[in-house]
C-alpha positions in Angstrom: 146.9 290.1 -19.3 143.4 290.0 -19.8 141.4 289.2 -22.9 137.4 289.8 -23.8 135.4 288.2 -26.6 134.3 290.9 -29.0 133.3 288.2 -31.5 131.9 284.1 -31.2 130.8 282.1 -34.6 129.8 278.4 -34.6 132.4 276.3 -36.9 130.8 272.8 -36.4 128.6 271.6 -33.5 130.6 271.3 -31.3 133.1 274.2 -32.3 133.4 278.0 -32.1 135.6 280.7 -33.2 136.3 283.3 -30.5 137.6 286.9 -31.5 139.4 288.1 -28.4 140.7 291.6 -27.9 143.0 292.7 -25.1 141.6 294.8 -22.0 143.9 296.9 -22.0 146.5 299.0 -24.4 149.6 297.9 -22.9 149.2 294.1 -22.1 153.2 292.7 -22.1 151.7 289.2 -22.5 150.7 289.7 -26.1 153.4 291.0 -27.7 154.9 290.0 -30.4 152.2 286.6 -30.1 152.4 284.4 -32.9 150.1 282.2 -34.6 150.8 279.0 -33.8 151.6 279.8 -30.2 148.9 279.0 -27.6 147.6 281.1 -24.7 147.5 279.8 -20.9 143.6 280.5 -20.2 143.2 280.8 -16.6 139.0 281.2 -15.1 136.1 280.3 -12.4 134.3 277.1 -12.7 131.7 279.0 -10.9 132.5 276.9 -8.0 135.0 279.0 -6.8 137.8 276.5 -8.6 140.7 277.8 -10.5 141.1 276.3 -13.9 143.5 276.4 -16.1 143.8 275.6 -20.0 145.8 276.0 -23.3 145.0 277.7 -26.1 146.5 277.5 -29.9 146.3 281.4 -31.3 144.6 280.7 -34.8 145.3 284.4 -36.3 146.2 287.5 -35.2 146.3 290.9 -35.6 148.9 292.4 -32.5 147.2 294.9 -30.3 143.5 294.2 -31.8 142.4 291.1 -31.6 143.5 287.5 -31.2 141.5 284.5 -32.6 141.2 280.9 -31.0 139.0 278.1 -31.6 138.1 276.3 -29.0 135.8 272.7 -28.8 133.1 272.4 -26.6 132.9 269.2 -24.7 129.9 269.5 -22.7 127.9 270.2 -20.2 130.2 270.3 -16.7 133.4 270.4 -18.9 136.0 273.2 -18.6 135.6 273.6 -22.4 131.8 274.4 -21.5 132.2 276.8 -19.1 135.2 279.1 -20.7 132.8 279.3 -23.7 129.6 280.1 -21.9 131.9 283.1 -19.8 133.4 284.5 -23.7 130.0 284.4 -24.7 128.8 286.0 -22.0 131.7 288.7 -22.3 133.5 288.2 -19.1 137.5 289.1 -19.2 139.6 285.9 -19.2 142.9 286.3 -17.7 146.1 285.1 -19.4 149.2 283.8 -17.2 151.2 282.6 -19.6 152.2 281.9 -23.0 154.4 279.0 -25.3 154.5 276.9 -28.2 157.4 277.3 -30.4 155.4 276.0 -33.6 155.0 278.8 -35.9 155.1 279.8 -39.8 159.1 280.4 -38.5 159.3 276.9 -38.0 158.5 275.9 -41.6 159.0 279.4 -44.0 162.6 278.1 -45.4 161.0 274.0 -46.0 160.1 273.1 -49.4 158.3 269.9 -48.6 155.9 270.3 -45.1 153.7 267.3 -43.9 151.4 268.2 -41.3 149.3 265.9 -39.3 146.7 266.4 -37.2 143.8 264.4 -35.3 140.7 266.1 -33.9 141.0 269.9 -32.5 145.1 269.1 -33.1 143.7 270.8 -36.7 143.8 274.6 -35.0 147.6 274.4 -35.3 147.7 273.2 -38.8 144.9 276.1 -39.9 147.6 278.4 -38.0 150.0 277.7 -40.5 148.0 277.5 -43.1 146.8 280.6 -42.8 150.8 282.4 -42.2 151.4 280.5 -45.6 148.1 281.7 -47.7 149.7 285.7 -46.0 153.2 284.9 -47.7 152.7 282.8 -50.5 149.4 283.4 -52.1 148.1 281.2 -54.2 151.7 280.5 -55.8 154.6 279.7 -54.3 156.7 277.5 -57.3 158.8 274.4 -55.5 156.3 275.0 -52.2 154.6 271.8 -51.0 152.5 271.9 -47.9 150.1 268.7 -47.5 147.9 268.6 -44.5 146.2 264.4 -43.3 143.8 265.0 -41.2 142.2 262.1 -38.7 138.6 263.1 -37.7 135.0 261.0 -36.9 133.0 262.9 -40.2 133.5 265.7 -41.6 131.0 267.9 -40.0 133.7 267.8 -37.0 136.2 269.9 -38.9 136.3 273.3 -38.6 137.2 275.7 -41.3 136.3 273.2 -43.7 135.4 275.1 -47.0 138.5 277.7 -46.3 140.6 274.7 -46.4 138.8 273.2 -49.5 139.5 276.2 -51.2 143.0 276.8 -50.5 143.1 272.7 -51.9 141.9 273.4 -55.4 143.1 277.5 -55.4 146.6 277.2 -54.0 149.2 275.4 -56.1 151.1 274.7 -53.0 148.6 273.0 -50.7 147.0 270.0 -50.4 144.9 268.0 -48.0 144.0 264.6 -47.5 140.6 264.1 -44.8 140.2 260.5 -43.1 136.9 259.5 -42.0 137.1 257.4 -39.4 133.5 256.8 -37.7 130.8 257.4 -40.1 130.0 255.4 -43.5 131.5 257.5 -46.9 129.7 256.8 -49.5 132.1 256.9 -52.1 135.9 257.8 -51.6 137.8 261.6 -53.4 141.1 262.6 -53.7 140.9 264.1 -50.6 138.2 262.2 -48.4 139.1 258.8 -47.8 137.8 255.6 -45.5 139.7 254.6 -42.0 142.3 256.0 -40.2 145.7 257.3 -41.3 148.4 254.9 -42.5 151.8 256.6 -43.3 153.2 253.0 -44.5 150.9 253.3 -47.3 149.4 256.9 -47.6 150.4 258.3 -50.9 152.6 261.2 -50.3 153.9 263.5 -52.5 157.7 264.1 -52.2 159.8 263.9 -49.0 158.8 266.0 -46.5 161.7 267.8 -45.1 159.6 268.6 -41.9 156.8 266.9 -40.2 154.3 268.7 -38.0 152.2 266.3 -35.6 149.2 267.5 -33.4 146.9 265.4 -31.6 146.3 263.2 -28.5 149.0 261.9 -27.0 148.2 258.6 -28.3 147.8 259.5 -31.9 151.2 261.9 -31.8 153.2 258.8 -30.7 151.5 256.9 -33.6 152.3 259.4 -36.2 155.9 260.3 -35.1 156.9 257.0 -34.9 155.3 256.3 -38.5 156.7 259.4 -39.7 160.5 258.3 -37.9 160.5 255.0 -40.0 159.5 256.6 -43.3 161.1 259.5 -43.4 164.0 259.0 -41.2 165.8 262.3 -42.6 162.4 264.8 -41.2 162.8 266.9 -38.7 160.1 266.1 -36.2 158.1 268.8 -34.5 155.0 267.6 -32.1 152.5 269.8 -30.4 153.1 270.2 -26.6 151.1 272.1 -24.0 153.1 273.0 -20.7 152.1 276.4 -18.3 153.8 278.1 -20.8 155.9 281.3 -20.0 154.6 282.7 -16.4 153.5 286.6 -16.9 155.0 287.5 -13.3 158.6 286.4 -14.6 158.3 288.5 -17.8 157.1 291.2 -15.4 159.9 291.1 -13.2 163.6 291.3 -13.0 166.2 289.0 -14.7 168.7 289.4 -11.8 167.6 286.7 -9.8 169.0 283.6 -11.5 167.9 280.4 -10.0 169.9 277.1 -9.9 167.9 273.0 -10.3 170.6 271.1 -8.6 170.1 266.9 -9.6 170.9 265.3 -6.6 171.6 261.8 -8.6 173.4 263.2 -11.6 175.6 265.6 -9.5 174.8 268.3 -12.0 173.3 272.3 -11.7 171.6 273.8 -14.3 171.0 277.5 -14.5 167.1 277.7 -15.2 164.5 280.7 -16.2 161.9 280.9 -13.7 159.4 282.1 -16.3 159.8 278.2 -17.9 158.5 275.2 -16.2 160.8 272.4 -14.9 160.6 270.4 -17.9 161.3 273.1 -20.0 164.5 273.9 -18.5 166.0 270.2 -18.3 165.3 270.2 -22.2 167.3 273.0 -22.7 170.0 271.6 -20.9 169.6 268.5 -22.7 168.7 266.0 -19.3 166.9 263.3 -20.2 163.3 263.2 -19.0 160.3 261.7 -19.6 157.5 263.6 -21.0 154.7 262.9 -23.2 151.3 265.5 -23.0 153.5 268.3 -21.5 149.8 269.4 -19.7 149.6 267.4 -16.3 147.8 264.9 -18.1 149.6 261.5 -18.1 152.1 261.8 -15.5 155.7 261.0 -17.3 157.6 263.9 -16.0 157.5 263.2 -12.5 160.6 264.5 -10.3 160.7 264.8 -6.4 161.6 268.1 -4.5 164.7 267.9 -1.8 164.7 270.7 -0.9 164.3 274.5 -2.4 161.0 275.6 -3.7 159.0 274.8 -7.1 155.7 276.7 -7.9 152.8 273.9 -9.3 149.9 275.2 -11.7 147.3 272.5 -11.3 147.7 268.8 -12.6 145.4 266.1 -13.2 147.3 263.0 -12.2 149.0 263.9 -9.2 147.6 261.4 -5.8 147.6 262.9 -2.4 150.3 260.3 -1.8 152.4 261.7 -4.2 152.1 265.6 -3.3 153.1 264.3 0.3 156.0 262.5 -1.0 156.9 266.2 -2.7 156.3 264.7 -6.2 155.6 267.3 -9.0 155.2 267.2 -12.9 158.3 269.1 -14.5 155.8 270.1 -17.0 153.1 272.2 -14.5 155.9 273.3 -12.1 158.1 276.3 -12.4 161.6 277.3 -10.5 160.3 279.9 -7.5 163.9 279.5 -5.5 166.8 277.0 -5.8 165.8 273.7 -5.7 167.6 270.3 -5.3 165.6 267.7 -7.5 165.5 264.2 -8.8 163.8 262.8 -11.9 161.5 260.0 -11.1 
């Protein structure tokens, strides 16, 4: 699937809102795409490198355009340069797509908390947004409160559409904490210092809790959420390769088989999921934190059989000649005998 900017707007400084519209009429990838999902982003660094990143889709309208926002980090950064090639028009190709965060997740929930730190706000403002569509501006018994961590609030995007859902919609709120820059006085929904769940005033109990952010500050939150509302279902934010386009594109009747060599147990696995994916859903226990090649937890080695890796970031030379992967950047290509690390 391949996706061209047909529209850029600046947010904050530092962030831009990119209207994308598919190439093509009849692009599999896309259908059915939900806010709230993300897009696997795959483009030239100019240097004849592959990179690869995710994407949360913001809004959407299927067949016509898809919205994402993405944060620019700088000169050099990969951030940088997929801006500079949507600006400049050039198609982006997408290889995959996941997430299983969406307005679905939280429709039939009374009491919603979601949390967010940084750019973990473009899920949040996905929701949002599927809410304001079904609700209005009144939706009686409906509680959605947003807490958002950021350094000051020129840094959040989408500021003044969320300030007036806060005072228009009788079934959101927010809460903005400031953590880097002076405030001179305090509001009901601007506050000093970062986010303390022990003590944040919050209304009701949230029946489900909605974390996105750094790995860091998602382990923070769901463990403050776990110890004051024990009875929340807990749903964090998690990159992986997503769903790989060739396996949607091809035929189901080669099922594929993970063997654990240690466990003595086979799994059945989807090759269009990545390793981790598939051990989840046959509930083996693994390790697994930023789900994006990032901080290494998921590490299993190969036997034998074949796994295909999309690129990693923590991964040694050492390692990849020991046949070490990340469950979460590797997909089943063949039958593979494996062990978890």
């Amino acid at each position: 699937m391949k996706l061209v900017c047909e529209e850029a707007s600046l947010l904050t400084a530092r962030m831009k809102s990119f209207r994308l519209m598919p190439v093509s009429d009849t692009d599999i990838m896309a259908d059915n795409a939900l806010p709230g999902e993300y897009f696997v982003f795959n483009f030239d660094n100019g240097d004849n490198n592959s990179l690869q990143r995710c994407y949360t889709l913001v809004s959407a309208e299927q067949g016509k355009f898809y919205e994402f926002i993405i944060e620019d980090r700088g000169a050099g950064s990969a951030s940088n340069v997929i801006s500079r090639l949507l600006q400049q028009r050039k198609e982006v190709n997408i290889s995959g797509r996941g997430g299983n965060i969406t307005f679905n997740t939280i429709k039939n929930k009374k009491n919603v908390l979601l949390i967010a730190g940084g750019v973990g706000i473009t899920l949040p403002m996905a929701l949002i947004r599927e809410c304001f569509k079904s609700y209005g501006y009144s939706a009686p018994g409906v509680f959605v409160q947003l807490i958002l961590s950021c350094h000051d609030l020129g840094s959040v995007p989408c500021l003044n559409e969320l300030l007036d859902l806060h005072t228009q919609c009788g079934w959101f709120s927010m809460r903005i904490h400031v953590t880097r820059v002076r405030l001179d006085k305090s509001s009901d929904f601007v506050r000093a210092g970062r986010i303390d769940l022990s003590i944040d005033e919050i209304k009701g109990v949230p029946e489900s809790a909605i974390v996105c952010g750094g790995a860091d500050f998602a382990q923070s939150m769901v463990t403050a959420v776990s110890t004051r509302f024990p009875q929340a279902l807990i749903a964090v934010e998690a990159f992986s390769s997503g769903r790989s386009l060739d396996h949607i594109v091809e035929s189901d009747t080669h099922k594929k088989e993970i063997t654990l060599k240690s466990m003595g147990k086979v799994i059945s696995v989807d090759s269009g999921l990545t390793v981790l994916d598939n051990l989840i859903s046959h509930n083996v226990s693994i390790r697994n934190m930023c789900r994006s090649g990032i901080c290494g937890s998921c590490k299993f080695r190969l036997h034998s059989g074949e796994v295909r890796s999309e690129p990693d970031f923590c991964l040694s030379a050492k390692d990849k000649s020991e046949k070490i992967h990340l469950a979460c950047c590797s997909f089943p290509s063949e039958n593979a005998v494996i062990d978890i690390i």
